[in-house]
N, C-alpha and C positions, 0 to 999 in steps of 0.2 A: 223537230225532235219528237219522236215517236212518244206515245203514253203508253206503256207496258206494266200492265198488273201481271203479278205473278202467285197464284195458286196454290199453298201449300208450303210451313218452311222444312221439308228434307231433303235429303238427298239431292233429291234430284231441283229439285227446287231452289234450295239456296245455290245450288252453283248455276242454275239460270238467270237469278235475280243478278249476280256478279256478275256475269256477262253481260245481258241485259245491261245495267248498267255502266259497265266498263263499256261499251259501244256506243255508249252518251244518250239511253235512253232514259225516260224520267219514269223510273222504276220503283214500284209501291210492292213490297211482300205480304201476300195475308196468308194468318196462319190461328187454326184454333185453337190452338193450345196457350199457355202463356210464357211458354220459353223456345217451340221447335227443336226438331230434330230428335225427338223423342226413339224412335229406333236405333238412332246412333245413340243414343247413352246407353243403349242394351246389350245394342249389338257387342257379340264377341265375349261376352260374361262380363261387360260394362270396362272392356279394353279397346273394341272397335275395331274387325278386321278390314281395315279402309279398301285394301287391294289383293288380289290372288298375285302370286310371282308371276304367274306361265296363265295367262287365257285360254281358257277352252272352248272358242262356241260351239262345236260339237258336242256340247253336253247339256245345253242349254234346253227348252224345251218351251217348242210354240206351237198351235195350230195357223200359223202362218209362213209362207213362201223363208226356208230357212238362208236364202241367198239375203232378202229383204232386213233379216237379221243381222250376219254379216255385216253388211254394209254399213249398219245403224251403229258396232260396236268398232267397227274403222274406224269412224268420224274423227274418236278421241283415242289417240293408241294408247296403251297401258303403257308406255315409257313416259308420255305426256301426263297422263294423270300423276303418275308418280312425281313430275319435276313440280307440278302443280302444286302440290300437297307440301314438295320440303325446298320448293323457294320459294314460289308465292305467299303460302302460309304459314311457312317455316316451323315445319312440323316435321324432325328426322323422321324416318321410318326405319322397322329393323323388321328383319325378315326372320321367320319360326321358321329352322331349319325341318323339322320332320313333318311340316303339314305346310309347309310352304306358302305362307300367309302372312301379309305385311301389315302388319300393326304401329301405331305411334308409338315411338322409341319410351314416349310417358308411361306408356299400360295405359293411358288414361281416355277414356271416350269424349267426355267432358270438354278435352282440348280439342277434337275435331270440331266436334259442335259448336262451340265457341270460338273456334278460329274462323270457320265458314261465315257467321253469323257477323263478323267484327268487321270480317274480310269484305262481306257485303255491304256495308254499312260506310266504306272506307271510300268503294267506288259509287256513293251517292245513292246508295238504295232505302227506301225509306219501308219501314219494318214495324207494320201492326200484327201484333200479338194479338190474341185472347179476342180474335174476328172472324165466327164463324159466317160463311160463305152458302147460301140456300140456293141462288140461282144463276144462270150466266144468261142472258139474253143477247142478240143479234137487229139491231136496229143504226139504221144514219151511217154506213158506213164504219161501225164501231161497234160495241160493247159495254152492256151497264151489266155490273155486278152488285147482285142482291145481298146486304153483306146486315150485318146484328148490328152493323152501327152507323148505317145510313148505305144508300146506291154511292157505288162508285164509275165513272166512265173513261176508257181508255180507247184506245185503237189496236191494241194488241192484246189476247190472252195466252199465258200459257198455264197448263193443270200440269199440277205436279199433286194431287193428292193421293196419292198411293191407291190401295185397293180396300182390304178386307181383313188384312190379317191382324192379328196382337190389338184388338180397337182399343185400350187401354194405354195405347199411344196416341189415341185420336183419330185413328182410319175408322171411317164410316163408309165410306164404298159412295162419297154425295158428287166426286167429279166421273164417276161411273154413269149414274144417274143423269147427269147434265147432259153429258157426251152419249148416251139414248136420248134424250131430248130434242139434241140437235142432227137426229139424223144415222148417228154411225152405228155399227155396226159392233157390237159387242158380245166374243165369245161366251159363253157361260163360265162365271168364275166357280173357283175351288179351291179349300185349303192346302197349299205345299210346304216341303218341309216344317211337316209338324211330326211329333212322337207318333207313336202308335200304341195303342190301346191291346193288351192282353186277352186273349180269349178266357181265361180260366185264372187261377190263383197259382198253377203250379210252377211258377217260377219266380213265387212274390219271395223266397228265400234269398235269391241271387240280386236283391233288389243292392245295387251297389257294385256289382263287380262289373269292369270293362276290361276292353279287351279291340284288337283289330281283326275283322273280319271282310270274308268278300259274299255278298250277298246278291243272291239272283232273285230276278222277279218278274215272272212270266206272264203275260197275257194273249192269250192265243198264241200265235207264234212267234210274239214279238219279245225279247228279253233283254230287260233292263238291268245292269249291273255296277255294283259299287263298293270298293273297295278302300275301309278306313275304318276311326271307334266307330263302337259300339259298347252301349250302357241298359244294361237294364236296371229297370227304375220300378217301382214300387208302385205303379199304374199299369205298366208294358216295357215297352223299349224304343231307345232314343238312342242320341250319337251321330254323329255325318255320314255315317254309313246308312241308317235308318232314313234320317232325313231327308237321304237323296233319292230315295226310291217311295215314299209317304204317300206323293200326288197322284200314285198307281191307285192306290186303296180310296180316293177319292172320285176317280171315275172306272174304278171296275173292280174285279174282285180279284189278284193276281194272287199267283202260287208263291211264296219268298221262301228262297230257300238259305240256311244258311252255312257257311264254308268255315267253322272256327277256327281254322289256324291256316299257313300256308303251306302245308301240308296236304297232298294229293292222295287215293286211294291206294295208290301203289309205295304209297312212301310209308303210309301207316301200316301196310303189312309187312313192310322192312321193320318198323320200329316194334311190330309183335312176335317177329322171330327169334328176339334175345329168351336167353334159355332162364326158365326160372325166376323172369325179373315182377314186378306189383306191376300191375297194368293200371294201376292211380297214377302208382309213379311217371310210369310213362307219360301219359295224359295229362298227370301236373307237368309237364317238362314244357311241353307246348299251350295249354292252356290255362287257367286261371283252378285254381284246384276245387273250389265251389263249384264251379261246371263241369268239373271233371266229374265230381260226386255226383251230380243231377243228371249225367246222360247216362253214367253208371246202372243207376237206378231206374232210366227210363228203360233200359236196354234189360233190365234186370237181372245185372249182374251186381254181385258180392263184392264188395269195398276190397275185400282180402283177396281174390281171382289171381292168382301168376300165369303167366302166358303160357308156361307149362302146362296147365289142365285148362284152357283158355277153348272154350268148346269152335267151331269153325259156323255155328250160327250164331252164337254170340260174336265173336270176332266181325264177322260181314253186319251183323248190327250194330253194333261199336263204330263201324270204318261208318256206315251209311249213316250214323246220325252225326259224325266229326266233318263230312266232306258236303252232307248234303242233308242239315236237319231242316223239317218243315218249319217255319213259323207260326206259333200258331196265334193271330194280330184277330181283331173282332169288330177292327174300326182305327180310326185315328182322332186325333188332340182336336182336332179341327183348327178355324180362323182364332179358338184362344191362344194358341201355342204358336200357330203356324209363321214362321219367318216371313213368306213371300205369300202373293193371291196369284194361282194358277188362272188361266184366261185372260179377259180384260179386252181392250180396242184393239180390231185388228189393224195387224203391221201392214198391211196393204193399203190401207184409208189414210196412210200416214206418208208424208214423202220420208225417206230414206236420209238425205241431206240436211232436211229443215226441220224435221219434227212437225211440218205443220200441216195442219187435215187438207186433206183433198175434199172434205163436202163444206169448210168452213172457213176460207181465207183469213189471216190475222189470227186463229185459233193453232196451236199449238200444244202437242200432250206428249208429257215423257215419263219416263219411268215404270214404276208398277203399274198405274195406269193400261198397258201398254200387253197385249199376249205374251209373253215373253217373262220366261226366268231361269237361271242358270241354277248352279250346284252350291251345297255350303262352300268357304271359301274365302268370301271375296267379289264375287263374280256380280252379283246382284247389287251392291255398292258400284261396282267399276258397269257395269248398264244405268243406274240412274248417273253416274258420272257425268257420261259419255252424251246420254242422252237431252238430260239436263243442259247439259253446254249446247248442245247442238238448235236446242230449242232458243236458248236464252240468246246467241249469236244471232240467229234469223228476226227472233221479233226484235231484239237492241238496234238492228240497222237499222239507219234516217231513210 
């Protein structure tokens, strides 16, 4: 019977120890916090979006080999994680029809958390808390772990400590560290899915209003686009639309541009054609009327304008700031805000199947850990899932 320590209790980690375990290993969880799984009480506005409806690894985003991805989010199909969740755990899931994202039928994060944690506990895993973790060493065929409350040794490891982001959950970035330690090969991390920061105050009025938008984000000639909310917030601006394009302004300096409604340039000169109508009104029809006033004014036009005297430079500045206004962002939230840690161990040092290093046999690392992160969602839950098991399955076998 294999001795499998397991690294971290989130995501990705408690569903390794559960396998691990349930494969009949003798399974120890450490975890620094004094409860785990601290991103999942968060996650989701502390309802927990456990799984995306529809997977996209297309939108996912690594600097490694995107087939080696793939393969990694096969392991565990999104039908399986699903049955996982509501008969293993027996926790219903209910799908949000307009953002397409499966939540515990509770609203509650809490039950995830605590189902994981019970669920591991069930299949023999044994669960130190409040054990922070300093070093992993390589000796005997095995593995001693440097831990606040004495060396532990096993024959198996697997890191599940996430990365960088939110440390107020407990990510310190120390299974990063380890995993240079031991050799591999770790991209440069960076904040993703974080707000973005305002360049100026002129939009600190709109602090509050949302709205769906599609947003372009240019970098050389490469253009990243995303299509959902958007909130401006009383810092800058936030929302899954924002969110999904953040990790741009973390390694470079992208143009974002933004599409307020789904309205095209040719549809908004249909809608200025009408004779004599308020061109607010208009504008409020399709957008949030706060913004309607603020482009109004950047365009510098009169609150009172009818499209009757509606001049044809004002008009093409009105359409170009509705289809394609600048952003104007000065930086972003960073690692406090930020959901996910962009970079991490490359996916090629990792087998595809097992999760486990190719420079460190009986070593295993899943999750954030890991190059690799998808979109708001779901997505990033259903990768430490996926990967998590896949870790926990290799090092549980005898």
């Amino acid at each position: 019977m294999p001795r499998v320590a397991v690294i971290g209790a989130g995501a990705a980690g408690t569903v390794a120890a559960i396998v691990a375990a349930a494969a009949g290993a003798e399974t120890t969880l450490l975890e620094r916090t004094v409860d785990g799984g601290r991103k999942i009480l968060i996650s989701g506005g502390g309802r927990c979006n456990i799984l995306p409806s529809i997977l996209t690894p297309e939108r996912f985003v690594t600097g490694s080999p995107t087939h080696v991805l793939r393969a990694m989010l096969r392991a565990w199909p999104l039908h399986e994680q699903r049955a996982f969740f509501e008969e293993d755990l027996d926790i219903p899931l209910a799908l949000e029809e307009d953002t397409g994202k499966l939540f515990p039928r509770s609203n509650r994060a809490k039950d995830v958390r605590d189902g994981l944690v019970e669920f591991a506990r069930s299949k023999g895993a044994e669960i130190q808390f409040d054990t922070i973790v300093s070093d992993v060493t390589v000796a005997d065929g095995g593995f001693t772990i440097l831990t606040s409350k004495g060396d532990l040794k096993c024959d198996r490891v697997v890191m599940a400590t996430g990365g960088l982001s939110v440390p107020a959950t407990g990510s310190d970035g120390i299974g990063l560290d380890i995993a240079k330690r031991l050799d591999h090969d770790v991209i440069d991390t960076y904040p993703a899915l974080t707000p973005l920061l305002a360049r100026d105050d002129q939009h600190a009025s709109l602090s509050g209003v949302s709205l769906t938008v599609r947003l372009r984000a240019k970098i050389g000639s490469k253009t990243t686009e995303s299509f959902d909310g958007f909130l401006f917030t009383h810092r800058g601006y936030s929302g899954p639309s924002v969110l999904d394009v953040s990790h741009l302004t973390s390694i470079g300096e992208p143009t974002i541009r933004a599409q307020w409604s789904p309205l095209n340039a040719a549809e908004w000169e249909r809608q200025f054609e009408a004779r004599s109508a308020s061109v607010l009104a208009i504008l409020s029809k399709h957008i949030p009327g706060r913004l309607a006033e603020q482009l109004m004014r950047e365009a510098a036009i009169p609150d009172d304008r009818r499209t009757s005297s509606l001049k044809r430079s004002e008009r093409l500045a009105l359409i170009d700031a509705l289809t394609s206004y600048p952003l104007p962002w000065s930086g972003n939230e960073g690692y406090k805000k930020a959901e996910v840690t962009g970079g991490g161990v490359k996916l090629t040092e990792i087998d595809a199947k097992t999760m486990e290093s190719r420079k460190v046999p009986g070593l295993y690392l899943c999750g954030e850990m890991l190059d690799a992160f998808g979109p708001i969602g779901g997505h990033n839950f259903s990768w430490a899932w996926a990967t998590g098991r896949a870790a926990g399955l290799a090092a549980g076998r005898a």
